[in-house]
C-alpha positions as a Markdown table, in Angstrom:
| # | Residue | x | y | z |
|---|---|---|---|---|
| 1 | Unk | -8.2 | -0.3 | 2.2 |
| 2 | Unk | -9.4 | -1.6 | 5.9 |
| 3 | Unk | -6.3 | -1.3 | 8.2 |
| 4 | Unk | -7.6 | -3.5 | 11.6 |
| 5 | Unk | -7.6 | -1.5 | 14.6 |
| 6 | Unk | -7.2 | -4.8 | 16.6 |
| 7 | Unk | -3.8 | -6.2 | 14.8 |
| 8 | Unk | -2.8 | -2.0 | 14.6 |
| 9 | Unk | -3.7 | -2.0 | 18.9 |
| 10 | Unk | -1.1 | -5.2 | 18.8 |
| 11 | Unk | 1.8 | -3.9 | 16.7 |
| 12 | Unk | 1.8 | -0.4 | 18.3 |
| 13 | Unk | 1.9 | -2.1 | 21.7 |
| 14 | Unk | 5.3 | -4.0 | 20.3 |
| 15 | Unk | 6.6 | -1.2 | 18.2 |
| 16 | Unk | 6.7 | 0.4 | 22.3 |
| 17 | Unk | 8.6 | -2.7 | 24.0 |
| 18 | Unk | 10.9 | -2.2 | 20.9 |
| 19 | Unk | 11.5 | 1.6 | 21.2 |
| 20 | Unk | 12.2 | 1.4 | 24.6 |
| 21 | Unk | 14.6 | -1.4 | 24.4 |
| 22 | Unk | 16.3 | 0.4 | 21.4 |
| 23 | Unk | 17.0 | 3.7 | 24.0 |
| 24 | Unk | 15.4 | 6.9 | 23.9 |
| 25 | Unk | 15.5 | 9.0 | 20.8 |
| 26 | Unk | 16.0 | 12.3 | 20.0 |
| 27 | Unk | 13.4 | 14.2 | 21.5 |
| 28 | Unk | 12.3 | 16.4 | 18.6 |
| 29 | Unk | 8.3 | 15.9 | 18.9 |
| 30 | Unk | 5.4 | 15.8 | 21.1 |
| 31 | Unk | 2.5 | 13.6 | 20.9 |
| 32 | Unk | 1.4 | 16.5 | 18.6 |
| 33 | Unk | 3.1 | 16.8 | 14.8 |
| 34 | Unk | 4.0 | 20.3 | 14.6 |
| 35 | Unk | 1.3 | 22.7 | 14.7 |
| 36 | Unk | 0.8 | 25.7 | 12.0 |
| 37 | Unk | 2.4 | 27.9 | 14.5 |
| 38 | Unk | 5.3 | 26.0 | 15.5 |
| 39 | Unk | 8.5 | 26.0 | 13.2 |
| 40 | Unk | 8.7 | 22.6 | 10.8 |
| 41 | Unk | 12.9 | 22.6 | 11.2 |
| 42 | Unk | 12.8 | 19.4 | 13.2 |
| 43 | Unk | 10.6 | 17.5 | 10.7 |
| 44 | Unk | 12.8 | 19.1 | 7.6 |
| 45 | Unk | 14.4 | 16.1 | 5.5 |
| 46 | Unk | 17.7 | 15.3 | 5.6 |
| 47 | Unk | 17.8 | 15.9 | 1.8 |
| 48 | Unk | 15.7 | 19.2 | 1.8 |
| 49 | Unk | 15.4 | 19.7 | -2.2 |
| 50 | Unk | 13.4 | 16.2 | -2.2 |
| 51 | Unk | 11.0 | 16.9 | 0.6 |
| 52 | Unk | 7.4 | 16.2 | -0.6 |
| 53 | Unk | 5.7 | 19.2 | -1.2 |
| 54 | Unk | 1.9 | 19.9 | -1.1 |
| 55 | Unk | -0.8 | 21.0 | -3.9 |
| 56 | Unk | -4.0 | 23.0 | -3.7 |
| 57 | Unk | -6.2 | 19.7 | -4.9 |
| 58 | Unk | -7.2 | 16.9 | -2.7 |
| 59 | Unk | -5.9 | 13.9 | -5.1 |
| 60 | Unk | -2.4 | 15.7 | -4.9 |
| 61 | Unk | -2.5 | 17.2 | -1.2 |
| 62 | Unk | -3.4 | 13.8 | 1.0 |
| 63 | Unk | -3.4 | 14.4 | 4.7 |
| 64 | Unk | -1.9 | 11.7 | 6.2 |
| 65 | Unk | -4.4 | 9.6 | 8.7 |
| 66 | Unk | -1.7 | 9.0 | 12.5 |
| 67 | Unk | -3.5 | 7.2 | 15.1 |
| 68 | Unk | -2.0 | 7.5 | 18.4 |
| 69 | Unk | -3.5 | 4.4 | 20.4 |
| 70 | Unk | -3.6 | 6.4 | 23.8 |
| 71 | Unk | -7.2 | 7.6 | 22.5 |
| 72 | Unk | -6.0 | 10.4 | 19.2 |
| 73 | Unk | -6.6 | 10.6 | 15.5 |
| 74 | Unk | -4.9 | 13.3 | 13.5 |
| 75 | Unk | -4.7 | 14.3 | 10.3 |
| 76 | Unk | -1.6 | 16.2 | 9.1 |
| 77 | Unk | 0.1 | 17.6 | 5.9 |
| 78 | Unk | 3.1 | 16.5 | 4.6 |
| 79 | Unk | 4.9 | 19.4 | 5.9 |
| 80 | Unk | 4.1 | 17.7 | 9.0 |
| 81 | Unk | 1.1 | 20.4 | 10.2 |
| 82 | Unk | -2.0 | 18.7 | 11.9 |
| 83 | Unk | -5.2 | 20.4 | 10.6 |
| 84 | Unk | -7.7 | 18.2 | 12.5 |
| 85 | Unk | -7.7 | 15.8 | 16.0 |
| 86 | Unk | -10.7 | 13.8 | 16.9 |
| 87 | Unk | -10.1 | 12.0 | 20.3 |
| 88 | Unk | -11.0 | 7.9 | 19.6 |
| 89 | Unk | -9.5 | 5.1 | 18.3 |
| 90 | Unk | -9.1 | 4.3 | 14.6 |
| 91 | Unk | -11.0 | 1.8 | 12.8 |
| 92 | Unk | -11.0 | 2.2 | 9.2 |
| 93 | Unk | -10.5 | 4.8 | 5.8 |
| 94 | Unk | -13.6 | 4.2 | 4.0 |
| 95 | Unk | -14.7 | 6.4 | 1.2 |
| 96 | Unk | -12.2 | 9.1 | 1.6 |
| 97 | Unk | -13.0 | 9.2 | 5.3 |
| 98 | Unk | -12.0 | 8.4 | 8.4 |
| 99 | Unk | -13.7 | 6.1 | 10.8 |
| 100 | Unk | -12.9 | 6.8 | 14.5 |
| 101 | Unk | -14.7 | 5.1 | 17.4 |
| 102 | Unk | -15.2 | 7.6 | 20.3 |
| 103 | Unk | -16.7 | 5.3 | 23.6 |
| 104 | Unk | -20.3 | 4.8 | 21.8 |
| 105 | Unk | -19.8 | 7.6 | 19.3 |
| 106 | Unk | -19.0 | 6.4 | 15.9 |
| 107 | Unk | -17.6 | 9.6 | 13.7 |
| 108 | Unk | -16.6 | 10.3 | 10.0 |
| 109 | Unk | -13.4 | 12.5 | 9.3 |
| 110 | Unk | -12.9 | 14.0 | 6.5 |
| 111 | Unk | -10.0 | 15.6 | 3.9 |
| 112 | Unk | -10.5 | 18.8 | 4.8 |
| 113 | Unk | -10.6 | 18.0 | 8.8 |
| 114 | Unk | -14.2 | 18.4 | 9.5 |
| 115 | Unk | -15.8 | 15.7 | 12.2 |
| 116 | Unk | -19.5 | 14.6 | 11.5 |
| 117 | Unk | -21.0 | 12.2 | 14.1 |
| 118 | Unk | -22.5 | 9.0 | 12.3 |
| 119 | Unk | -24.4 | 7.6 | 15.0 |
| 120 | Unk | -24.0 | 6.2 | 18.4 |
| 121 | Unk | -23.2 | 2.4 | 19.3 |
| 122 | Unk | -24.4 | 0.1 | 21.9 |
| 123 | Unk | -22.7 | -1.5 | 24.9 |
| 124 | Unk | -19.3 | -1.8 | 24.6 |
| 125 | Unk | -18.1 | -1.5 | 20.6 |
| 126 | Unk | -15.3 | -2.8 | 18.8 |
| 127 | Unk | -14.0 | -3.3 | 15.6 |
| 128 | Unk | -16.4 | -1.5 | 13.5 |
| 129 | Unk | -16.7 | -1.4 | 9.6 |
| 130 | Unk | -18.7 | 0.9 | 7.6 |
| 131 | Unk | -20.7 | 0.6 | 4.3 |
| 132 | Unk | -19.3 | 2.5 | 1.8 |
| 133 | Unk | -21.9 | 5.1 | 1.3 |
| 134 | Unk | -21.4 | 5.8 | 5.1 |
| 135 | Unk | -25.2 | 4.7 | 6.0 |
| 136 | Unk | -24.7 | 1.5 | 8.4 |
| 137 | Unk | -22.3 | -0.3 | 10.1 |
| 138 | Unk | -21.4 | -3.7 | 11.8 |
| 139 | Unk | -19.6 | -4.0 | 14.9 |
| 140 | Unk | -18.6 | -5.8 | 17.8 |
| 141 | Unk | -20.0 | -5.9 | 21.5 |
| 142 | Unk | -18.8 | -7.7 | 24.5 |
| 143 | Unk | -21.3 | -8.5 | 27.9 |
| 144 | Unk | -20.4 | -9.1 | 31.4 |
| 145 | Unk | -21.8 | -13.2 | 30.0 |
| 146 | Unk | -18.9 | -12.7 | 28.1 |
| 147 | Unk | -21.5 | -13.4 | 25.2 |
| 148 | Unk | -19.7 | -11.9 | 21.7 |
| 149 | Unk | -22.3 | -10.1 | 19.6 |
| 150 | Unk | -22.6 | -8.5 | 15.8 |
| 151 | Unk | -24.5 | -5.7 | 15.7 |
| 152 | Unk | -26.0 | -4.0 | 12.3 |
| 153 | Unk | -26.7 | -0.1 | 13.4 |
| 154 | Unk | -27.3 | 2.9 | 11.2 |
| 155 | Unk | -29.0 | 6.5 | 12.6 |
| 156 | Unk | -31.3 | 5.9 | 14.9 |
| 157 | Unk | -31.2 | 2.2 | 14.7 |
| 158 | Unk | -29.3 | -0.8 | 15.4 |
| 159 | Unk | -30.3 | -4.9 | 16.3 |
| 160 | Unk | -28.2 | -7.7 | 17.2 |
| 161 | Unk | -27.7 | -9.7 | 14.0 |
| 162 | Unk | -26.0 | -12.8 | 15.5 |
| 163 | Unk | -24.6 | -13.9 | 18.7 |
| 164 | Unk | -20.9 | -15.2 | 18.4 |
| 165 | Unk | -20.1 | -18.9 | 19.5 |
| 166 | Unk | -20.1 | -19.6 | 23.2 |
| 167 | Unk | -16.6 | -18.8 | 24.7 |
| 168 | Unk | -15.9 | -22.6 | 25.6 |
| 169 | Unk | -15.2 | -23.0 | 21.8 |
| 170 | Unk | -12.4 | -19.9 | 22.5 |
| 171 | Unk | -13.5 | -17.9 | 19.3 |
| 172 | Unk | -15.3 | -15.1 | 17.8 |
| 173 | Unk | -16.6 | -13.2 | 14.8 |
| 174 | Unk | -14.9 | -9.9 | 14.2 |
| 175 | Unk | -16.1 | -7.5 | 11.7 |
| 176 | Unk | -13.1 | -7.2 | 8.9 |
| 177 | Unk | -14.6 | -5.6 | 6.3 |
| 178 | Unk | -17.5 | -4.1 | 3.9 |
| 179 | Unk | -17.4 | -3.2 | 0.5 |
| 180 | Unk | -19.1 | -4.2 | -2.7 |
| 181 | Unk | -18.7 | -7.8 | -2.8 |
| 182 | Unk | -20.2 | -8.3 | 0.3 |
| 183 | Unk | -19.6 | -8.0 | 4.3 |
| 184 | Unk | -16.4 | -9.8 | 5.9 |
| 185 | Unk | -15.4 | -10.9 | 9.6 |
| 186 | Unk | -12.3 | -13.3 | 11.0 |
| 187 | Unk | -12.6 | -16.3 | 13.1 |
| 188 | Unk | -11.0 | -15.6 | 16.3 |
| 189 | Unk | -9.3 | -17.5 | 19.3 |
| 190 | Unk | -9.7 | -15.9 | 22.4 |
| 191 | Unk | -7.0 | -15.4 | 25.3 |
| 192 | Unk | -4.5 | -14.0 | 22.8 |
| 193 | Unk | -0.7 | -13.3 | 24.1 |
| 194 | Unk | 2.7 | -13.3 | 23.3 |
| 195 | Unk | 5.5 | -11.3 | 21.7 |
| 196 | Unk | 8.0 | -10.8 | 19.4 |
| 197 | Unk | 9.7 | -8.9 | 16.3 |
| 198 | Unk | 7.0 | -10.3 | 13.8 |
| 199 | Unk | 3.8 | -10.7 | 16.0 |
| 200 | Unk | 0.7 | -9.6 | 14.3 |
| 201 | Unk | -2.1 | -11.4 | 14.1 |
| 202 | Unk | -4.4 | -12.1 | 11.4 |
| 203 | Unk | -7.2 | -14.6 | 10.8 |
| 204 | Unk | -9.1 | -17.1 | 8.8 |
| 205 | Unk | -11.5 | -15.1 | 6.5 |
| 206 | Unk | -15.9 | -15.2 | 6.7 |
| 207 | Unk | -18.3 | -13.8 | 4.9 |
| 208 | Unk | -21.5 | -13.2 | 6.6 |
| 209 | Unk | -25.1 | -12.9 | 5.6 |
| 210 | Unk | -26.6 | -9.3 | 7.0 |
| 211 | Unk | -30.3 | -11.0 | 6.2 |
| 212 | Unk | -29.6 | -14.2 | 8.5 |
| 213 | Unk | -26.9 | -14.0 | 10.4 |
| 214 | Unk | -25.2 | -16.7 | 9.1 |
| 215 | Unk | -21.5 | -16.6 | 8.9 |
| 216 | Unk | -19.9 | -18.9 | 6.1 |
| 217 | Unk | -16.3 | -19.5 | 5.9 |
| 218 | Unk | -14.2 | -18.4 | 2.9 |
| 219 | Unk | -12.5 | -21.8 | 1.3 |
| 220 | Unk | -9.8 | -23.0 | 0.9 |
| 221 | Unk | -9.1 | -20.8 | 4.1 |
| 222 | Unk | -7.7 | -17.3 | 4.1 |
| 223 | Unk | -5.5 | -15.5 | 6.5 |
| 224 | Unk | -6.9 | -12.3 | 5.9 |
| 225 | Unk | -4.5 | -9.1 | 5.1 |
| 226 | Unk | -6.6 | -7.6 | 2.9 |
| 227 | Unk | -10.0 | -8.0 | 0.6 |
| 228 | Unk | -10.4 | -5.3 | -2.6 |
| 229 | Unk | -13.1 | -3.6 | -3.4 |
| 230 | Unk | -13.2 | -6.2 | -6.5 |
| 231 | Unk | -13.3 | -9.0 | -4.4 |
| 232 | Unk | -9.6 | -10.2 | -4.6 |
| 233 | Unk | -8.3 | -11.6 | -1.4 |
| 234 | Unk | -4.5 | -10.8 | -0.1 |
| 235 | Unk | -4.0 | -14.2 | 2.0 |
| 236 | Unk | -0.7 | -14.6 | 3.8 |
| 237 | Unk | 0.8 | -18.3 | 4.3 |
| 238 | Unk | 3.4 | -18.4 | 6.9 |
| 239 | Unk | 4.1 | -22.0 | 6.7 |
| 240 | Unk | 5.0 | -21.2 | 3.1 |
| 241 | Unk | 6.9 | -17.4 | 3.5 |
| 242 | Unk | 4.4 | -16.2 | 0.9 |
| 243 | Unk | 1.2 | -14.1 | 0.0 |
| 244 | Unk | -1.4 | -15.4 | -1.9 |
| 245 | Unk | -3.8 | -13.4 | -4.1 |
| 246 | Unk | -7.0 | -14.5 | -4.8 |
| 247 | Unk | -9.0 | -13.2 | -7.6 |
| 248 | Unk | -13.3 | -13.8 | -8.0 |
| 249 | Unk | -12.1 | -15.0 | -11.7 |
| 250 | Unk | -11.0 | -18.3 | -9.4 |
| 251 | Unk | -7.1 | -17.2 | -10.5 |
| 252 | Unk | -4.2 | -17.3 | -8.1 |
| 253 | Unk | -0.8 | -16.8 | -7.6 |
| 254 | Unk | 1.7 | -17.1 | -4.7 |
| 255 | Unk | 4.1 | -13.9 | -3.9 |
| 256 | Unk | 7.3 | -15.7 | -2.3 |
| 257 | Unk | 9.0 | -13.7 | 0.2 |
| 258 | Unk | 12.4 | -15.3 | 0.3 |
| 259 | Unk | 14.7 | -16.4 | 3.1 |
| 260 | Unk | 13.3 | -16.3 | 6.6 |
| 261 | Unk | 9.9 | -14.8 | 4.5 |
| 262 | Unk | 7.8 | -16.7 | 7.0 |
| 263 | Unk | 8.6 | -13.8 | 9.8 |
| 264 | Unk | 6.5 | -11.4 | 8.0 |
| 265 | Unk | 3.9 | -8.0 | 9.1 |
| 266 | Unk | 2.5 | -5.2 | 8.2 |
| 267 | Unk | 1.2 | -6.2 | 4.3 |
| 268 | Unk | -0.6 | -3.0 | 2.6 |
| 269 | Unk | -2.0 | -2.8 | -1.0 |
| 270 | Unk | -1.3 | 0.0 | -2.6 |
| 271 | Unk | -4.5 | 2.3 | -3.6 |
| 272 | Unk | -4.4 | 1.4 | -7.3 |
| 273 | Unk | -4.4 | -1.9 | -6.3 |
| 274 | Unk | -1.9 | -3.4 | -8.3 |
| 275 | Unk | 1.3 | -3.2 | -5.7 |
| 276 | Unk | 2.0 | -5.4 | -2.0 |
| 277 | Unk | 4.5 | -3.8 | 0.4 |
| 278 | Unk | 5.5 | -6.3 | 3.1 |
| 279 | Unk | 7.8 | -5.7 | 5.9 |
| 280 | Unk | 9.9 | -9.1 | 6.5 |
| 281 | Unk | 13.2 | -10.0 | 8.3 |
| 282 | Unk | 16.0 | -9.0 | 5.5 |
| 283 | Unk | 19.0 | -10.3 | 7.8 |
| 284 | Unk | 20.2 | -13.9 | 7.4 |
| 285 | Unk | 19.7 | -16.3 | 10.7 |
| 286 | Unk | 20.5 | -15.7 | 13.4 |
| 287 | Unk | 20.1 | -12.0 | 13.4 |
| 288 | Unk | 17.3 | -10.2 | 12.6 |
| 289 | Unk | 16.7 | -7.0 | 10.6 |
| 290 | Unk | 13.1 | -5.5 | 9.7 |
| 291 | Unk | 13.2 | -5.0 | 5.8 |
| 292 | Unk | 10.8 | -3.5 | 3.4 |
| 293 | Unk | 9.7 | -5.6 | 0.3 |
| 294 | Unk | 7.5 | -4.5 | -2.4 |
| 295 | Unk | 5.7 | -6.7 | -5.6 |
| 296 | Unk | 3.2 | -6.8 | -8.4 |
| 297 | Unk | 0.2 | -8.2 | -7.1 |
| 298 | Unk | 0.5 | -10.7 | -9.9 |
| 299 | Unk | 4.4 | -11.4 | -9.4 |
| 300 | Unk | 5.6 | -14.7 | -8.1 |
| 301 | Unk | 8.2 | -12.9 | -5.6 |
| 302 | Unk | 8.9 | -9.8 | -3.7 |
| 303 | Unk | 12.2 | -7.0 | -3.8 |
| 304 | Unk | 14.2 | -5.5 | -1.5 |
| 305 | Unk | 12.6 | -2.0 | -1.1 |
| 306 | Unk | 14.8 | 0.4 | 0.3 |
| 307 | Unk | 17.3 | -0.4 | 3.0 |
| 308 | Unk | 17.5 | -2.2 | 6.3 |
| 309 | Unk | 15.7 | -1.3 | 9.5 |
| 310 | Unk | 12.4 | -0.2 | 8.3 |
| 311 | Unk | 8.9 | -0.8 | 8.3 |
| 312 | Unk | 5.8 | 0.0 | 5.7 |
| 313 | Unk | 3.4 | 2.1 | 7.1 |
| 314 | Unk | 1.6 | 3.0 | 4.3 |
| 315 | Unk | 1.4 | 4.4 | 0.5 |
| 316 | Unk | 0.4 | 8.0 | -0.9 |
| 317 | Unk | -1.7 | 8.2 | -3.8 |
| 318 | Unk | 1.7 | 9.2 | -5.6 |
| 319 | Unk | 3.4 | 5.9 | -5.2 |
| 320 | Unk | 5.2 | 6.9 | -2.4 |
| 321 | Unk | 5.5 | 4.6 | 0.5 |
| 322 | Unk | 5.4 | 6.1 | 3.9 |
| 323 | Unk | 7.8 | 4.2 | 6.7 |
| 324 | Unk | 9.1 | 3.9 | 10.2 |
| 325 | Unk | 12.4 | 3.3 | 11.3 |
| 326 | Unk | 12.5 | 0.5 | 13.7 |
| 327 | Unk | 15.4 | -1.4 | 15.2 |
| 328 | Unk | 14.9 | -5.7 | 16.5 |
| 329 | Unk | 15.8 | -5.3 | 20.3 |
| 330 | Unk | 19.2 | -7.9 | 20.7 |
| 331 | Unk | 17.0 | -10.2 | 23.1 |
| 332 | Unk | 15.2 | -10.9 | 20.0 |
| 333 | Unk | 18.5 | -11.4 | 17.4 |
| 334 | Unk | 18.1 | -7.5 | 16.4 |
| 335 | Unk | 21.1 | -6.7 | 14.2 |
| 336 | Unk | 23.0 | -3.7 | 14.1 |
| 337 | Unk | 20.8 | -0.6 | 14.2 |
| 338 | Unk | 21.0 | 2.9 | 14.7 |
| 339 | Unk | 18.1 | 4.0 | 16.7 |
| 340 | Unk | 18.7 | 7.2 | 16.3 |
| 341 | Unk | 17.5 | 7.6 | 12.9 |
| 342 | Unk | 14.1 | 6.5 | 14.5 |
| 343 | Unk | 11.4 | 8.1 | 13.4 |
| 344 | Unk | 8.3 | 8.0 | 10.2 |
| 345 | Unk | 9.5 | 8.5 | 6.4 |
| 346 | Unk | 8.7 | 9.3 | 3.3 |
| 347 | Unk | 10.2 | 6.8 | 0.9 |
| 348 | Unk | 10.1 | 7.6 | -3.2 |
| 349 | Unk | 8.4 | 5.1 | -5.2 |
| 350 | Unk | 10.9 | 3.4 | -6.5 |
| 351 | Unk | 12.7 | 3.2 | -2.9 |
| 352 | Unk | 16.0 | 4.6 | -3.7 |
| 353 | Unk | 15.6 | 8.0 | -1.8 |
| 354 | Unk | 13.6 | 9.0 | 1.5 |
| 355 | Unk | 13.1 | 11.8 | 3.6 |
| 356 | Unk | 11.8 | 12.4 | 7.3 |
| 357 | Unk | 8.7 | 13.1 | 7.9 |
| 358 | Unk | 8.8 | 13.6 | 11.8 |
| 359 | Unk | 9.7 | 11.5 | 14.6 |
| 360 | Unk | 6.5 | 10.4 | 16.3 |
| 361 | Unk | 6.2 | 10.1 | 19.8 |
| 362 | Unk | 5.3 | 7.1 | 21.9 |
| 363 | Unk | 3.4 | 4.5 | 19.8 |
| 364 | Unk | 1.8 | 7.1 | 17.2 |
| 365 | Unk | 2.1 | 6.0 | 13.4 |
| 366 | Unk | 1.0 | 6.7 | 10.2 |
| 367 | Unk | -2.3 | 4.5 | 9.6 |
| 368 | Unk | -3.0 | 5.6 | 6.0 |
| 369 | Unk | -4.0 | 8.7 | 3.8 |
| 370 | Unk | -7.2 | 10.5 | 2.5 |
């Protein structure tokens, strides 16, 4: 599943204003999970005898994918031991690997922490997405005409494939997405601000056409969270409080989110593909609490998943949920909170138990798993 490096940049940037307004934490880690060498005793759970525990095989020993947005991709353990840092910014897990943008260098990272360079970009990239077999890739540049282009690139080659619509219309074509069914990008406006609790942004859904160029919008529209290697289409609806999924059958149904449901972030499929996690406000008006949902993909409404004050980060192959502990600054209506249990989790799948994984400095999270 494609996790947006652009709507990641955003929430990082406000999951900072909100640590720093919650007061400083406990300082138990660097920008740097603990290393082989270093004792684990500060990322230990505080229920020891239900801390994850790792396996020789890939499918049972993920490494968990933590982009730090001060230029760092790691991989780590689940006993919270990095085996691999590439510098860059995060892009995407495609394939099992994962896609970091380094200046012009585009780079594959794999399970077992080995870097291979894929190719190198043009002008100033952004928002890349990769073909699944790793061979090409469509990205975004941006001149000094403030022109917005597409490019298509693979080794050794790469063209302009269209030219984004002149900035006077405010909005541009960013790549989203490429899988099977086809290649995505959202319709941006530009000169995008603003803050709060719940801000992350997300945008109508294209599909574009890598022979002409021609961008063609998805309809009835579609606020992108998510598009499935099927096809199916996680839309959210904020005017609603609700996530829509779109199957290629032409079938629908609406996920309701309940009270206050239209404040929502942070939607991730799980990687079977049947499961939504969703973090919404689970307080009642006027104060504000983050709160973790979770639903079938096919269910007409979302549960309480585990309790107040935290936000989905993402799942293990397992069923697991991983999670950070977040409190709503009181400028904002932020309920009681202790920000002292700040920090990322692991939460068991049926929510009822979790454990820490390690507190995670500055804006650092967990983006996803291999």
């Amino acid at each position: 599943m494609t996790q947006r490096s652009r709507g990641l940049a955003v929430a990082a940037a406000v999951a900072g204003i909100l640590l720093t307004a919650c007061g400083t934490t406990t300082p138990v880690a660097s920008h740097q999970s603990p290393s082989a060498s270093t004792s684990t005793a500060a990322a230990e759970s505080p229920s020891p005898s239900s801390a994850p525990k790792a396996s020789p095989t890939p499918t049972s020993d993920p490494r968990l994918v933590i982009w730090d947005p001060s230029n760092e991709v790691r991989l780590a353990r689940l006993d919270a031991r990095d085996i691999a840092t590439v510098k860059g910014d995060f892009q995407q897990i495609v394939a099992g690997q994962v896609i970091v943008l380094n200046g012009t260098t585009l780079i594959a990272l794999n399970h077992n922490g080995i870097a291979k360079t894929l190719g190198h970009l043009s002008g100033s990239p952004s928002a890349v997405v990769v073909k699944p077999d790793l061979s090409q890739w469509l990205y975004m540049t941006w001149d000094a005409g403030q022109v917005y282009r597409i490019h298509l690139g693979s080794a050794g080659h790469d063209r302009v494939i269209t030219t984004n619509p002149a900035p006077t219309q405010e909005q541009i074509f960013r790549p989203y997405e490429w899988n099977a069914t086809g290649v995505y990008v959202t319709k941006e406006p530009t000169g995008l601000g603003g803050a709060g609790p719940f801000l992350e942004y997300h945008f109508p859904l294209a599909k574009l056409d890598l022979a002409s160029g021609k961008v063609s919008d998805v309809s009835p529209a579609c606020v992108a969270y998510a598009v499935l290697n099927d096809g199916t289409m996680v839309c959210g609806n904020r005017a609603t409080g609700a996530i829509e999924v779109r199957r290629p059958s032409g079938t629908s149904n609406s996920i309701n989110l309940g009270a206050d449901a239209n404040t929502f972030i942070r939607v991730a499929v799980s990687p079977d593909g049947r499961r939504v996690i969703i973090g919404r406000n689970g307080a009642k008006n006027p104060v504000i609490n983050y709160q973790m949902a979770v639903a079938d993909l096919t269910a007409p409404s979302a549960a309480a998943f585990g309790p107040l004050d935290y936000l989905p980060d993402s799942w293990l192959p397992d069923g697991r949920v991983v999670a950070t502990h977040q409190c709503v600054i009181s400028d904002w209506g932020g309920g009681p909170c202790s920000s002292g249990l700040d920090g990322t989790y692991f939460f068991s799948a049926d929510g009822r138990s979790h454990s820490l994984f390690f507190k995670l400095a500055g804006n650092a999270r967990v983006v996803g798993s291999i």
